[in-house]
PDB file of N, H, CA, C and O in Angstrom:
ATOM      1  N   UNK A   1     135.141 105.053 126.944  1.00  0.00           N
ATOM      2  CA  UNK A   1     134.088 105.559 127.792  1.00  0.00           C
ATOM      3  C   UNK A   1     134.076 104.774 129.095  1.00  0.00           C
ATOM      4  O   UNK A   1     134.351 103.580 128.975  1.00  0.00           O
ATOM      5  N   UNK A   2     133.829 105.190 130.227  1.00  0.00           N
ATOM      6  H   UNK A   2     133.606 106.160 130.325  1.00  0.00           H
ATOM      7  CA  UNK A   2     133.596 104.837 131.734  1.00  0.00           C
ATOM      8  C   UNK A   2     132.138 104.386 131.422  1.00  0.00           C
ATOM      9  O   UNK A   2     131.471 104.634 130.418  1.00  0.00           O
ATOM     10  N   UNK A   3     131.699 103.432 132.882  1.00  0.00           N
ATOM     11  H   UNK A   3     132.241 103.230 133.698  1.00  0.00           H
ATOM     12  CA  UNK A   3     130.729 102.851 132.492  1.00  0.00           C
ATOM     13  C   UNK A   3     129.734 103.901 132.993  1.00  0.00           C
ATOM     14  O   UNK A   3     128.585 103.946 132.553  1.00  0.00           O
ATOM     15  N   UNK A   4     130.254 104.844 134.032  1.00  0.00           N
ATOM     16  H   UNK A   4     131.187 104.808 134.390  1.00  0.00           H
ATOM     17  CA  UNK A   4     128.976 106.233 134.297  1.00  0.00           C
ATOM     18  C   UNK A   4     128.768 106.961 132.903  1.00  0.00           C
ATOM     19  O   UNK A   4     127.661 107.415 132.616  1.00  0.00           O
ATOM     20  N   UNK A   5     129.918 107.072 131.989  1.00  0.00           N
ATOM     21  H   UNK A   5     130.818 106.703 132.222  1.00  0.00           H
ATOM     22  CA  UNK A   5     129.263 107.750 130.941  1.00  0.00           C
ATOM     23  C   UNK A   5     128.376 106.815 129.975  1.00  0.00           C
ATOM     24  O   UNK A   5     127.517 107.301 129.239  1.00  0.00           O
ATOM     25  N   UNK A   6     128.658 105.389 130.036  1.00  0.00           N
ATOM     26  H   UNK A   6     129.355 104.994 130.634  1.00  0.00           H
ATOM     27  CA  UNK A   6     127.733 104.701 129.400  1.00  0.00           C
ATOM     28  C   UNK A   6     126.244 104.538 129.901  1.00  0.00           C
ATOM     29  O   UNK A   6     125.325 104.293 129.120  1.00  0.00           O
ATOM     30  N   UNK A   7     126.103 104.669 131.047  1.00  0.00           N
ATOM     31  H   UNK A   7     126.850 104.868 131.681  1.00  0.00           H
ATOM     32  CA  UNK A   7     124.971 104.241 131.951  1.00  0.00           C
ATOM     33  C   UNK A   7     124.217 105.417 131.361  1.00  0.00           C
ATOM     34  O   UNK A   7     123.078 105.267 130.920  1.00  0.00           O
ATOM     35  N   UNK A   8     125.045 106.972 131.344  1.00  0.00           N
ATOM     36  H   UNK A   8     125.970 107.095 131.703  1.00  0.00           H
ATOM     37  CA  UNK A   8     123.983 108.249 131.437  1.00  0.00           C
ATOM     38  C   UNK A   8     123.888 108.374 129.436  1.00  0.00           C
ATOM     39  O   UNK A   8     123.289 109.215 128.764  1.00  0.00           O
ATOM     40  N   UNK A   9     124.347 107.728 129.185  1.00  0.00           N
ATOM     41  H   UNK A   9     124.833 107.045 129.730  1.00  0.00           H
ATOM     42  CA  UNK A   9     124.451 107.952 127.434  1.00  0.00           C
ATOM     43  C   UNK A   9     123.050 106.580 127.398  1.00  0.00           C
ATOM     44  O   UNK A   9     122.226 106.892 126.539  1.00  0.00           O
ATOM     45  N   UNK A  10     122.892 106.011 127.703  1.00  0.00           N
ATOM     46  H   UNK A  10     123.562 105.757 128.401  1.00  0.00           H
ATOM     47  CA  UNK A  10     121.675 105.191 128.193  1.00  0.00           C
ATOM     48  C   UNK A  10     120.584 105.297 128.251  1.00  0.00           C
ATOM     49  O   UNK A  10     119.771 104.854 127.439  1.00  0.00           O
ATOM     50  N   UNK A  11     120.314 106.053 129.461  1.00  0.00           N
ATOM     51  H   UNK A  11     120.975 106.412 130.120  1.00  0.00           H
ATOM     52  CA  UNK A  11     119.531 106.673 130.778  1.00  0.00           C
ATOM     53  C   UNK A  11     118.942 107.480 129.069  1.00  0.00           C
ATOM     54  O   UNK A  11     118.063 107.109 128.291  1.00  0.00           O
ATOM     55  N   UNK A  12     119.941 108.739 129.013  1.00  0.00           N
ATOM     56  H   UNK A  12     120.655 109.041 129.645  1.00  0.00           H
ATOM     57  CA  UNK A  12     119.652 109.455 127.564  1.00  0.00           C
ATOM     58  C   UNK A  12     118.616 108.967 126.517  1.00  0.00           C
ATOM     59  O   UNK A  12     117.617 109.541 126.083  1.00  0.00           O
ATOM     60  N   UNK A  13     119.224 107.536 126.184  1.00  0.00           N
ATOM     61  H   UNK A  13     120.035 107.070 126.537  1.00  0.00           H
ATOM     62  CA  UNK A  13     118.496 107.148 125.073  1.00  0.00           C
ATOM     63  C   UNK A  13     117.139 106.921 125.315  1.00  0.00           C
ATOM     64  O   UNK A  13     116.217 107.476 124.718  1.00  0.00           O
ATOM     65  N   UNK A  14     117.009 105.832 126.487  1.00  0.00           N
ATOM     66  H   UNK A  14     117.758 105.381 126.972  1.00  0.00           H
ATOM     67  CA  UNK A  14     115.768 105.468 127.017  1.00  0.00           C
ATOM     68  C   UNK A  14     114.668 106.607 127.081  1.00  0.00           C
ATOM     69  O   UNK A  14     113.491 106.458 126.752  1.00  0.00           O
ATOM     70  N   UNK A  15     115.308 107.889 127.611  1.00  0.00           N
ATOM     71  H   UNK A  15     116.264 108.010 127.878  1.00  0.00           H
ATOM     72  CA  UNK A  15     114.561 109.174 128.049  1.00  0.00           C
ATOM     73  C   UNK A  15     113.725 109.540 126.765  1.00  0.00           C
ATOM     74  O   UNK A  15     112.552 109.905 126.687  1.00  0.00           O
ATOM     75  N   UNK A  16     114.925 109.282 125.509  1.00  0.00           N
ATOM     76  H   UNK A  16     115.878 108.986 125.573  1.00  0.00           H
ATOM     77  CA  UNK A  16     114.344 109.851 124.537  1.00  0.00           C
ATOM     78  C   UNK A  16     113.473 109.127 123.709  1.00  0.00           C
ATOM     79  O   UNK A  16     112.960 109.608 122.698  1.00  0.00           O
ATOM     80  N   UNK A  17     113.303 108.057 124.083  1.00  0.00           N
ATOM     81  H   UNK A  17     113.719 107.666 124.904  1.00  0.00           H
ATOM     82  CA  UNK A  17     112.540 106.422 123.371  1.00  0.00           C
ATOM     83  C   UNK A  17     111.312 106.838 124.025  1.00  0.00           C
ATOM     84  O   UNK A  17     110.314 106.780 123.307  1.00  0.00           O
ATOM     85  N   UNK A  18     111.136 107.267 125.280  1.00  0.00           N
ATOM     86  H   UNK A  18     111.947 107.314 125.863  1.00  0.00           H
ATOM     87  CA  UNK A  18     110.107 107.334 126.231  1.00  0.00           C
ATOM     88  C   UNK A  18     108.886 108.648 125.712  1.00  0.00           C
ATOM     89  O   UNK A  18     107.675 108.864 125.661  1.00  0.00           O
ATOM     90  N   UNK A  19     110.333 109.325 125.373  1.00  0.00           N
ATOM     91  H   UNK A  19     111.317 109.150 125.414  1.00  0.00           H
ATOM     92  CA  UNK A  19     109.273 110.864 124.894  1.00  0.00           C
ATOM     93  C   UNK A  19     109.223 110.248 123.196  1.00  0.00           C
ATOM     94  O   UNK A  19     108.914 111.253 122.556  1.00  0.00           O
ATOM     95  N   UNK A  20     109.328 109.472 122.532  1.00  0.00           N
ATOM     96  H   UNK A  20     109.579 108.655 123.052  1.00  0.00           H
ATOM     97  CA  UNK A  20     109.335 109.554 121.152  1.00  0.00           C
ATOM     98  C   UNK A  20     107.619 108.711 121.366  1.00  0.00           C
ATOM     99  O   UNK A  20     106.663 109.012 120.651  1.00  0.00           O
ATOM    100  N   UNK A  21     107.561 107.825 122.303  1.00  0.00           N
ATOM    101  H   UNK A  21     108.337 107.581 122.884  1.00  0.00           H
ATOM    102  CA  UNK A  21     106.778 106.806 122.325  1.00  0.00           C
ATOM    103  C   UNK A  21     105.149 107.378 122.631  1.00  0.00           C
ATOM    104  O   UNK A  21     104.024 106.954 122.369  1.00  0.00           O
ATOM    105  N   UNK A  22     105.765 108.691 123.397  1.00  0.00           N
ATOM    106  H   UNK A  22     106.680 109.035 123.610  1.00  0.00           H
ATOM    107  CA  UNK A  22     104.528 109.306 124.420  1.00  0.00           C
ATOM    108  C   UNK A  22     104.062 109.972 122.986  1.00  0.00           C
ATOM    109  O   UNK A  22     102.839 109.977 122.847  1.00  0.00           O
ATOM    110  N   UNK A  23     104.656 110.415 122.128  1.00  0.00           N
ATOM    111  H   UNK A  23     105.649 110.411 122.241  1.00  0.00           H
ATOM    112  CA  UNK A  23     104.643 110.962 120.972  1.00  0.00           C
ATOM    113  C   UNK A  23     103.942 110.444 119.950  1.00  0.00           C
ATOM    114  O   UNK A  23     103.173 111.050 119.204  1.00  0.00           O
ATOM    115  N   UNK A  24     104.208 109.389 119.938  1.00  0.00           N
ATOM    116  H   UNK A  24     104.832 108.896 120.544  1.00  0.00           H
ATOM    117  CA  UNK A  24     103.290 108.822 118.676  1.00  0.00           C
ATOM    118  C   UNK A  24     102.290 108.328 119.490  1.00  0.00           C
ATOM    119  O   UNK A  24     101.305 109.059 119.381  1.00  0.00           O
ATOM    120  N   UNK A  25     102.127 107.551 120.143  1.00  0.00           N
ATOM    121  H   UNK A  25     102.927 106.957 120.232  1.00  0.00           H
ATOM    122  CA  UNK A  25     100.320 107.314 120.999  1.00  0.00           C
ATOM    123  C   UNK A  25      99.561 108.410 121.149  1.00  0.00           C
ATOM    124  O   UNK A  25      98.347 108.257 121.012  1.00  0.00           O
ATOM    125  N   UNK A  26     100.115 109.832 121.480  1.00  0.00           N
ATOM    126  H   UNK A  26     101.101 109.956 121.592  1.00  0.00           H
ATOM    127  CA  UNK A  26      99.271 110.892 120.945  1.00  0.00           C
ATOM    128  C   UNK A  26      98.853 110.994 119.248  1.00  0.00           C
ATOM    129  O   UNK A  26      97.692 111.236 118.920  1.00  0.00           O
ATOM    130  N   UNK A  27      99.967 110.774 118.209  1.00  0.00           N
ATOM    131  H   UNK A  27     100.911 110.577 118.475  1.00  0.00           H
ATOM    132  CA  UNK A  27      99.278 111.202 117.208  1.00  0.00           C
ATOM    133  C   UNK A  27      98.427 110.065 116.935  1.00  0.00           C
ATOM    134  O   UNK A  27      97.390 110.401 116.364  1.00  0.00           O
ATOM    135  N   UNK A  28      98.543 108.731 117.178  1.00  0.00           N
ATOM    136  H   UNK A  28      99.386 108.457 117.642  1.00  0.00           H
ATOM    137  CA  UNK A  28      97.610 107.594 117.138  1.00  0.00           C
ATOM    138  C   UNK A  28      95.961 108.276 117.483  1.00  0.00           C
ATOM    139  O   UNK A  28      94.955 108.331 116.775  1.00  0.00           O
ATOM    140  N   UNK A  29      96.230 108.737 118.887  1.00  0.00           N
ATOM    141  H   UNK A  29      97.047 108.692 119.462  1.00  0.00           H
ATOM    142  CA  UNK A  29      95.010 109.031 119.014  1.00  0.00           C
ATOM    143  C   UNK A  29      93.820 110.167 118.764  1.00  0.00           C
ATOM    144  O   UNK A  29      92.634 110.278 119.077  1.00  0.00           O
ATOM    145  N   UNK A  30      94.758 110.917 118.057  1.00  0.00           N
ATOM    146  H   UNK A  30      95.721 110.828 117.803  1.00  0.00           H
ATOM    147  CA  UNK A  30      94.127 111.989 117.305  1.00  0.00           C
ATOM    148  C   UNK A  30      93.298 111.233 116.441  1.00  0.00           C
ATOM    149  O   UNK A  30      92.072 111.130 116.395  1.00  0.00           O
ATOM    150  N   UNK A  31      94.691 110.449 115.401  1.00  0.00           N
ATOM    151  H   UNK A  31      95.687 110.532 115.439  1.00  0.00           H
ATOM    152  CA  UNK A  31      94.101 109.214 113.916  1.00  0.00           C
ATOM    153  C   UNK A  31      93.012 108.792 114.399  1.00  0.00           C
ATOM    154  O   UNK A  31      91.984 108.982 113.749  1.00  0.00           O
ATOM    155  N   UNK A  32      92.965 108.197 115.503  1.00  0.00           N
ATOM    156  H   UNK A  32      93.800 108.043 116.030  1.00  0.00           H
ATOM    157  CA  UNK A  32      92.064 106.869 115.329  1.00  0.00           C
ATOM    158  C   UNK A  32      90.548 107.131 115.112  1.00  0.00           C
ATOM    159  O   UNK A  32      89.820 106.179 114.829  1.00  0.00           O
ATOM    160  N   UNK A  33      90.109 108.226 115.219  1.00  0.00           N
ATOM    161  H   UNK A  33      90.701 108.999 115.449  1.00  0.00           H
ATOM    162  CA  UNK A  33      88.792 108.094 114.635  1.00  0.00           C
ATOM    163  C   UNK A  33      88.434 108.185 113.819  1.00  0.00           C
ATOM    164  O   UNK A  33      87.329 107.744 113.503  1.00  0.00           O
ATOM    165  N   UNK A  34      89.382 108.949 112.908  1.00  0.00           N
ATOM    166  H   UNK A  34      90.279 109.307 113.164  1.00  0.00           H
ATOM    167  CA  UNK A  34      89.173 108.965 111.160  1.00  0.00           C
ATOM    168  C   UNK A  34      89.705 107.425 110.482  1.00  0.00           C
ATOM    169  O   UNK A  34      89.608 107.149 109.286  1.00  0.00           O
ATOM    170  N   UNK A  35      90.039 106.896 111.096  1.00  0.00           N
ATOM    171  H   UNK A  35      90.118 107.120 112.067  1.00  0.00           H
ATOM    172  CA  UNK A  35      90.759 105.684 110.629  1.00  0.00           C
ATOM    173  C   UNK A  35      89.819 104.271 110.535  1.00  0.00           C
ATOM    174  O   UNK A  35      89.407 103.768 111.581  1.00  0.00           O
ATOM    175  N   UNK A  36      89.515 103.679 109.254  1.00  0.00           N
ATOM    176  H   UNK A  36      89.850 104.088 108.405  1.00  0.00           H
ATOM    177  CA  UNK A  36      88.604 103.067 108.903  1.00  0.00           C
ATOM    178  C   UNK A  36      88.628 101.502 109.966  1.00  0.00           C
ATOM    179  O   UNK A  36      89.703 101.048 110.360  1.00  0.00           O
ATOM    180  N   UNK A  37      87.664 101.025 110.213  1.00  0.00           N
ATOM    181  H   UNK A  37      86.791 101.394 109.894  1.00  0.00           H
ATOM    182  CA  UNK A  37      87.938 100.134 110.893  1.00  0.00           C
ATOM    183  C   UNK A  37      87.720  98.392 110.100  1.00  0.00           C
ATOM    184  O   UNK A  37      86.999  98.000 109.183  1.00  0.00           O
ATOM    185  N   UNK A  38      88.606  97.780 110.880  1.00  0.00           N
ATOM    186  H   UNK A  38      89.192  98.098 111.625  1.00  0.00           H
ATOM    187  CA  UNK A  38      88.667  96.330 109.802  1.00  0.00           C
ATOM    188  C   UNK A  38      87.485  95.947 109.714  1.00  0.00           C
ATOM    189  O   UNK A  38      86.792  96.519 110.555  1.00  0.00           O
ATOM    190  N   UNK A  39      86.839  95.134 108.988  1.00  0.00           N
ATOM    191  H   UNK A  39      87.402  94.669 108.305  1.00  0.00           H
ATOM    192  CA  UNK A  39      86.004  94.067 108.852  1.00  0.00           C
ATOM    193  C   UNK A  39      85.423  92.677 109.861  1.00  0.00           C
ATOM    194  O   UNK A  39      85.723  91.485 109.930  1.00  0.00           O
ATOM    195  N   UNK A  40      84.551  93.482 110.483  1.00  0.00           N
ATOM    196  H   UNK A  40      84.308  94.451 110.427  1.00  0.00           H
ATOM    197  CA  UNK A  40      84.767  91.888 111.467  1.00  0.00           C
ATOM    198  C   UNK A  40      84.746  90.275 110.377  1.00  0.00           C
ATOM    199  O   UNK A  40      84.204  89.909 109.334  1.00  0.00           O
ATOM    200  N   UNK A  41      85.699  89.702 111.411  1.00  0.00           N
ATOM    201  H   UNK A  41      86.140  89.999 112.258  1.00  0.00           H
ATOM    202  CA  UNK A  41      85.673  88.556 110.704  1.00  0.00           C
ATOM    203  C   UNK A  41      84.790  87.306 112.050  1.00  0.00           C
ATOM    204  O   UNK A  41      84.554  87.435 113.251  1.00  0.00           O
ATOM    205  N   UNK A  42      84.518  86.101 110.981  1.00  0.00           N
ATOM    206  H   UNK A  42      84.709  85.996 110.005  1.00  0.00           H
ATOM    207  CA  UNK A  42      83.752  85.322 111.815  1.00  0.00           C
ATOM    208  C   UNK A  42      84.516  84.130 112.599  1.00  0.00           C
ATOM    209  O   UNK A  42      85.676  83.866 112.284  1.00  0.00           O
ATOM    210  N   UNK A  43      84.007  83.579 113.387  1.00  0.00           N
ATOM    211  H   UNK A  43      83.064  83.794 113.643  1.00  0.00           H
ATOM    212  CA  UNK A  43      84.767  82.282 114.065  1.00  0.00           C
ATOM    213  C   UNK A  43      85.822  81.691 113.105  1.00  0.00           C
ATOM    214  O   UNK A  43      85.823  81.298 111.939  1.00  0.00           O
ATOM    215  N   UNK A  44      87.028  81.836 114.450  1.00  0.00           N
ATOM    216  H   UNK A  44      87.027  82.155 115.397  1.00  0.00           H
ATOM    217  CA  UNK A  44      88.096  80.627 113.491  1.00  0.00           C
ATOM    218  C   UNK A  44      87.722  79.255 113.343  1.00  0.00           C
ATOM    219  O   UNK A  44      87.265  78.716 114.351  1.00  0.00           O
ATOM    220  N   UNK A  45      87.787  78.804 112.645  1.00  0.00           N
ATOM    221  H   UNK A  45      88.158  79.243 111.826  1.00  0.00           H
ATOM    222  CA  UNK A  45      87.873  77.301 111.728  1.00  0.00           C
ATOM    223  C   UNK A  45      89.112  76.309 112.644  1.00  0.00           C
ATOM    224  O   UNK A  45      90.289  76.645 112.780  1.00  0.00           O
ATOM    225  N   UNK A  46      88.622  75.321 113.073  1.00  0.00           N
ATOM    226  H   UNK A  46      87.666  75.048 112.962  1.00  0.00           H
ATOM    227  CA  UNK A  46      89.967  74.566 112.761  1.00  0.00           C
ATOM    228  C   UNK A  46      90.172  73.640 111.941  1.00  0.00           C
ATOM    229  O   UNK A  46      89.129  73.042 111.680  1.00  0.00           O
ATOM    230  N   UNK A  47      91.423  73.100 111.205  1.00  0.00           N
ATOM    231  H   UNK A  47      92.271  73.586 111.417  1.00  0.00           H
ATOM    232  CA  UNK A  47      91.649  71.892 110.764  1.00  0.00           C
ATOM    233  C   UNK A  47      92.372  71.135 110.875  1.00  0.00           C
ATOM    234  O   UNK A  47      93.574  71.266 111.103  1.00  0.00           O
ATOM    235  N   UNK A  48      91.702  70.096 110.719  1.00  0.00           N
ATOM    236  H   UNK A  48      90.725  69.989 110.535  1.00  0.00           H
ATOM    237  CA  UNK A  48      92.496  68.691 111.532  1.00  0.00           C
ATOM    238  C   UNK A  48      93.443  68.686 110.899  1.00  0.00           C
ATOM    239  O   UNK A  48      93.468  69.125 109.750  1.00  0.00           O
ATOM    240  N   UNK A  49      94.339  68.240 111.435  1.00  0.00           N
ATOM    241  H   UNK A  49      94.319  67.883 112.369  1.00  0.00           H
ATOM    242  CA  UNK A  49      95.768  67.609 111.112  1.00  0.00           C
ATOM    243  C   UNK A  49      95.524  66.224 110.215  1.00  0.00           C
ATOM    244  O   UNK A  49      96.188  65.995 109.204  1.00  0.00           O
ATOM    245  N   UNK A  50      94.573  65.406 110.673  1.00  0.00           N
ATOM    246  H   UNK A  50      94.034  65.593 111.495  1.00  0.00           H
ATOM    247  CA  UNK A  50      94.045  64.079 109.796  1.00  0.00           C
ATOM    248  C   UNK A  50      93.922  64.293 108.261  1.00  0.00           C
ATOM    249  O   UNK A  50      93.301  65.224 107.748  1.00  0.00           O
ATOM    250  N   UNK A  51      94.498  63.453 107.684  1.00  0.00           N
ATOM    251  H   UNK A  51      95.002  62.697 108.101  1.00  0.00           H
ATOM    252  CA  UNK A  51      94.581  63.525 106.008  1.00  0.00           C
ATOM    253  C   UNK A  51      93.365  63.645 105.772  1.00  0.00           C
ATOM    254  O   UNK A  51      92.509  63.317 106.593  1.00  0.00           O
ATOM    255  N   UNK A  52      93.076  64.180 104.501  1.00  0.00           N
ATOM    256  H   UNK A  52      93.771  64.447 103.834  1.00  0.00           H
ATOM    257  CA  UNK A  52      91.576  63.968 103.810  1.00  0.00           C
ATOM    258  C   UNK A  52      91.098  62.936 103.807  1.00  0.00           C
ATOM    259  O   UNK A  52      91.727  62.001 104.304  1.00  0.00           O
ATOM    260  N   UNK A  53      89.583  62.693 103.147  1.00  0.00           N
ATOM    261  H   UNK A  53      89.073  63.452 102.743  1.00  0.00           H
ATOM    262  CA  UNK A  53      89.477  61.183 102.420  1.00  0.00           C
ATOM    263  C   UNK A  53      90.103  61.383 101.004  1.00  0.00           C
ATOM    264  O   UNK A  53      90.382  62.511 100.598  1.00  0.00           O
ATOM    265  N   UNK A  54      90.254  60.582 100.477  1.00  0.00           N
ATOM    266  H   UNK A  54      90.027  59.666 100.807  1.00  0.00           H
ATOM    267  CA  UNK A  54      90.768  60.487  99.204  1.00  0.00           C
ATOM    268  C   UNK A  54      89.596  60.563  98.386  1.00  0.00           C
ATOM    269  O   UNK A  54      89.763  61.289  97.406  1.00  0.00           O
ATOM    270  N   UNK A  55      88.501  60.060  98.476  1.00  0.00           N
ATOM    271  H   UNK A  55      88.365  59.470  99.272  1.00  0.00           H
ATOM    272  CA  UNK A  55      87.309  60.069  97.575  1.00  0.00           C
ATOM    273  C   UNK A  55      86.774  61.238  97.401  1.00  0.00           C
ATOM    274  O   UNK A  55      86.074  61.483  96.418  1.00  0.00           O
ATOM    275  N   UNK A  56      87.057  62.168  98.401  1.00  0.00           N
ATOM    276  H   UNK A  56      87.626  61.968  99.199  1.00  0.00           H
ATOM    277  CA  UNK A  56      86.823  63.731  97.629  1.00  0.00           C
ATOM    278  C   UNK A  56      87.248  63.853  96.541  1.00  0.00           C
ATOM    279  O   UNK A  56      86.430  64.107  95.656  1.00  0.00           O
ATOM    280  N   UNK A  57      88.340  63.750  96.272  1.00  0.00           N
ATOM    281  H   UNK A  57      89.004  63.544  96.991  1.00  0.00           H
ATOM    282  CA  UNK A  57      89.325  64.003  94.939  1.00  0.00           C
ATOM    283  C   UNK A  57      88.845  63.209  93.867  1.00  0.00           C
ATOM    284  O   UNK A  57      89.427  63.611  92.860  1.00  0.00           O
ATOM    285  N   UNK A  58      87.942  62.124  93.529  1.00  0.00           N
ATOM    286  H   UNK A  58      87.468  61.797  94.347  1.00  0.00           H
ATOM    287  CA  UNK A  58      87.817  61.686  92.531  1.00  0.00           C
ATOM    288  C   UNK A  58      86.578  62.114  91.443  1.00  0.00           C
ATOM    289  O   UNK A  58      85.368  62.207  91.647  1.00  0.00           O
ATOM    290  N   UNK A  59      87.236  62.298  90.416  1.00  0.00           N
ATOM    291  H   UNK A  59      88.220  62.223  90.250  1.00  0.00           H
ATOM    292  CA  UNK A  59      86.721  62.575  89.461  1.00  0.00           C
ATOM    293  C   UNK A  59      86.642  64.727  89.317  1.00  0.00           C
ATOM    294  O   UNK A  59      85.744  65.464  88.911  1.00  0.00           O
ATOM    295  N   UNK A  60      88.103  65.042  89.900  1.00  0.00           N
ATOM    296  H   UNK A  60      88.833  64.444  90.230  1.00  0.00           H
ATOM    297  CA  UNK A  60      88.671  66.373  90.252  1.00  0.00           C
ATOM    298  C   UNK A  60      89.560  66.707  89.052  1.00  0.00           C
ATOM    299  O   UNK A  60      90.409  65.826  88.914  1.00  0.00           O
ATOM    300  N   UNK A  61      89.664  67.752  88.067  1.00  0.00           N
ATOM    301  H   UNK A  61      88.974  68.468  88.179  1.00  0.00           H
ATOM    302  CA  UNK A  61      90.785  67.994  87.448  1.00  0.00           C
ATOM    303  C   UNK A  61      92.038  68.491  88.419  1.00  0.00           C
ATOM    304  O   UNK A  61      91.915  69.039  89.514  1.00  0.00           O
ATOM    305  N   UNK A  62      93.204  68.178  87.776  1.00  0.00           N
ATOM    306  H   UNK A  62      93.304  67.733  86.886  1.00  0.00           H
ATOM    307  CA  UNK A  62      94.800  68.924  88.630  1.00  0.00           C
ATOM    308  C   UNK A  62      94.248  70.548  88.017  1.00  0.00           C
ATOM    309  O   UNK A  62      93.879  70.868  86.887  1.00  0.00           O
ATOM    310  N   UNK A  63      94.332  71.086  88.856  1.00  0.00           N
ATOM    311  H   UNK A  63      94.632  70.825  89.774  1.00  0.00           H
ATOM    312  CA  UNK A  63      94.370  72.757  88.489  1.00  0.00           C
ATOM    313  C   UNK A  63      95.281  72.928  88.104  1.00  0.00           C
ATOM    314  O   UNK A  63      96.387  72.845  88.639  1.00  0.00           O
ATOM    315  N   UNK A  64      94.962  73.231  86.990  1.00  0.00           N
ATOM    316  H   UNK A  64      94.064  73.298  86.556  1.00  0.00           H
ATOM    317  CA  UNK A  64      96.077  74.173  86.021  1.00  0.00           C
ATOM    318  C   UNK A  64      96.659  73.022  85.300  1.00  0.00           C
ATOM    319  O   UNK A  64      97.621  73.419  84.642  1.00  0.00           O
ATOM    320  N   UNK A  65      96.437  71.607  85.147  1.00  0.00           N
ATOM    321  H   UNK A  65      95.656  71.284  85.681  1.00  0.00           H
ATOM    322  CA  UNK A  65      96.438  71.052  84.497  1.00  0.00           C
ATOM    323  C   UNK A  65      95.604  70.460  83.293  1.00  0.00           C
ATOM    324  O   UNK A  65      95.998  70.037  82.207  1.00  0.00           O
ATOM    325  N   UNK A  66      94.287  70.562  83.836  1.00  0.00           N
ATOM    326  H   UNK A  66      93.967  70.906  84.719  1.00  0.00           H
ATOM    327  CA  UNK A  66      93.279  69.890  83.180  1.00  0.00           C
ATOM    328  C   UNK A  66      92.646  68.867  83.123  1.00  0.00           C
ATOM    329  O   UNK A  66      92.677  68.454  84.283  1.00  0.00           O
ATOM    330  N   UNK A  67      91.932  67.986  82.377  1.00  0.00           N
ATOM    331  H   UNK A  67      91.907  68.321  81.435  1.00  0.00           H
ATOM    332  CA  UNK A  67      91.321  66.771  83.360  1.00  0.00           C
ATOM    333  C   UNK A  67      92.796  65.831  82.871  1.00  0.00           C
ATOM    334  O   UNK A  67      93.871  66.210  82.407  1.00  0.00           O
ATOM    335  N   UNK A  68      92.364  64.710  83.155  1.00  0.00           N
ATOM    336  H   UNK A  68      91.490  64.402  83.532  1.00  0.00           H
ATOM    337  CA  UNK A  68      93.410  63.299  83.124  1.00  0.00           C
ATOM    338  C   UNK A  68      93.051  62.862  81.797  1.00  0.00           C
ATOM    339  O   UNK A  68      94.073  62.938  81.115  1.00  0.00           O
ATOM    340  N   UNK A  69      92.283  62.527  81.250  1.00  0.00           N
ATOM    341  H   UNK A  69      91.453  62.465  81.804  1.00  0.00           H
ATOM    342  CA  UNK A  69      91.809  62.133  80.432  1.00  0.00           C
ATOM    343  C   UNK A  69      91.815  63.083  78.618  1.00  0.00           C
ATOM    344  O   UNK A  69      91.606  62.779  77.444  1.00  0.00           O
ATOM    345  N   UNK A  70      92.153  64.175  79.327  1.00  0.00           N
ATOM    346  H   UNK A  70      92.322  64.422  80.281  1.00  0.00           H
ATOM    347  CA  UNK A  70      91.971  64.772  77.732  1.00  0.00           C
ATOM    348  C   UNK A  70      93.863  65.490  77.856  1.00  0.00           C
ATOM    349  O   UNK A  70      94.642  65.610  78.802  1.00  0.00           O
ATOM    350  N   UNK A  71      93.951  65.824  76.336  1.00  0.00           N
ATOM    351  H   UNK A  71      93.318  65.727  75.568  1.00  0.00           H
ATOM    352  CA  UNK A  71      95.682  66.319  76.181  1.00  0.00           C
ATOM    353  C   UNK A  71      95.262  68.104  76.249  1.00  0.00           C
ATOM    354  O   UNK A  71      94.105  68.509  76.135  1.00  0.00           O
ATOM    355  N   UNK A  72      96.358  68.919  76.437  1.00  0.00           N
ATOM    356  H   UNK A  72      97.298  68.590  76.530  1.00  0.00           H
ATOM    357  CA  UNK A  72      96.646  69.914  76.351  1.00  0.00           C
ATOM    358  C   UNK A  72      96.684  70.027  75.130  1.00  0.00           C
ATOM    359  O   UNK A  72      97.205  69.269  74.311  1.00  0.00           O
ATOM    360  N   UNK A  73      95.669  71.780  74.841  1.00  0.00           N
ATOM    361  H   UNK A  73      95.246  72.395  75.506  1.00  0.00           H
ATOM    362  CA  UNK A  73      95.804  71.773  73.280  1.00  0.00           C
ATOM    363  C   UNK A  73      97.403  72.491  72.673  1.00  0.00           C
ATOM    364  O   UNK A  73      97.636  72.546  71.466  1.00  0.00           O
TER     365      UNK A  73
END
């Protein structure tokens, strides 16, 4: 292929990306009013990068382990 036939085999595709695109933002906007809307959610959270305290954890079972102190039956 010459690069004019590549350019217009191109040109082509783009044309048709353009009308596929114009295409679905119409059926979007038919959808969108029947289309349930999310849940607002509330303020993001941040968290520190800083380790925990450790004294939270005491006297915590390992999940899914059980406490420290007693055996698996």
């Amino acid at each position: 292929m010459s690069l004019q036939e590549d350019l217009t085999a191109v040109r082509r595709s783009l044309d048709e990306l353009v009308r596929s695109v114009e295409r679905l933002e119409q059926d979007v906007a038919r959808q969108a009013p029947a289309a349930p809307r999310p849940a607002a959610r509330g303020p993001m959270v941040s968290v520190p990068d800083t380790p925990y305290d450790s004294s939270l954890w005491t006297d915590s079972d390992d999940e899914g382990l059980g406490a420290r102190d007693r055996r698996a039956p």
